[in-house]
C-alpha positions in Angstrom: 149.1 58.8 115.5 145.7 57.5 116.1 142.2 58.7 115.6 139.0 56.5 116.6 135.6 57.1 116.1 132.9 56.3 118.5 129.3 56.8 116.4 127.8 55.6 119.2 129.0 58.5 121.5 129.6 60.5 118.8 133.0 61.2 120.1 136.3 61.8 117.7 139.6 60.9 119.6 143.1 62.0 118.0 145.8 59.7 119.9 149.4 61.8 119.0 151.3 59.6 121.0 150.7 56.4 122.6 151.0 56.8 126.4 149.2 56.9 129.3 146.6 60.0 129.8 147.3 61.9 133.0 145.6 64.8 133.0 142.6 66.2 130.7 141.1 69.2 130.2 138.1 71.0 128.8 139.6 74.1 126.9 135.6 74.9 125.4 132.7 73.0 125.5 132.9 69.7 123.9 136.8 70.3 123.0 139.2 68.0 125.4 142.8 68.1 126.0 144.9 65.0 127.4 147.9 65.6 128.3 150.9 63.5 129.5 152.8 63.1 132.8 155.0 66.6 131.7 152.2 68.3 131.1 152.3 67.8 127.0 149.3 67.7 125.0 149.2 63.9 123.1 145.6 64.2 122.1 142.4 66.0 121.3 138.7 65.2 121.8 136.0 66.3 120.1 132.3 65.4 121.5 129.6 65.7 119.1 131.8 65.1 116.4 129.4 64.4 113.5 127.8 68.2 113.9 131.4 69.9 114.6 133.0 67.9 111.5 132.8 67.6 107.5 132.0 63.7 108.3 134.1 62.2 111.4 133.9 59.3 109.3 136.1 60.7 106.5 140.4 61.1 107.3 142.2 62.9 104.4 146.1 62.9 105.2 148.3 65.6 103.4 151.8 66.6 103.3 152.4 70.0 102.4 153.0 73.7 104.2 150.9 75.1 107.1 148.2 77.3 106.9 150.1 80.1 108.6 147.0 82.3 107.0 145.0 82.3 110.0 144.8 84.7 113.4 147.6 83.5 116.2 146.3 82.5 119.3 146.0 84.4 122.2 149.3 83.6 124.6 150.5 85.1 127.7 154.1 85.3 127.9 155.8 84.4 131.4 157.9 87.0 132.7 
């Protein structure tokens, strides 16, 4: 995983997986999507990252359990 910081743009990039972009999308405003060639999300964007952030300069890495304390999303099933 990779994240990168432009302060310049003031854009915050999360890299999950290091292949090439196919597709993006804009799921609300200033939250992006890229996805892969299957249609798999390997990373997130966040524009105006320094007002929608603690600090996008600060990373704090933990290993622990889920915060499954929090409303489920919203997901049609196919039929």
């Amino acid at each position: 995983m990779k994240v990168i910081y432009d302060p310049d743009q003031d854009i915050l990039q999360i890299a999950f997986v290091s292949t090439v972009i196919e597709e993006t999308a804009q799921i609300s405003p200033g939250l992006i999507l890229d996805y892969d060639k299957d249609g798999q999300v390997i990373g997130v964007e966040i524009r105006r990252a320094s007002i929608r952030t603690d600090s996008p300069y600060a990373i704090s890495f933990d290993v622990g359990k889920a915060n499954l304390n929090k409303p489920l999303p919203n997901i049609k099933e196919e039929t």
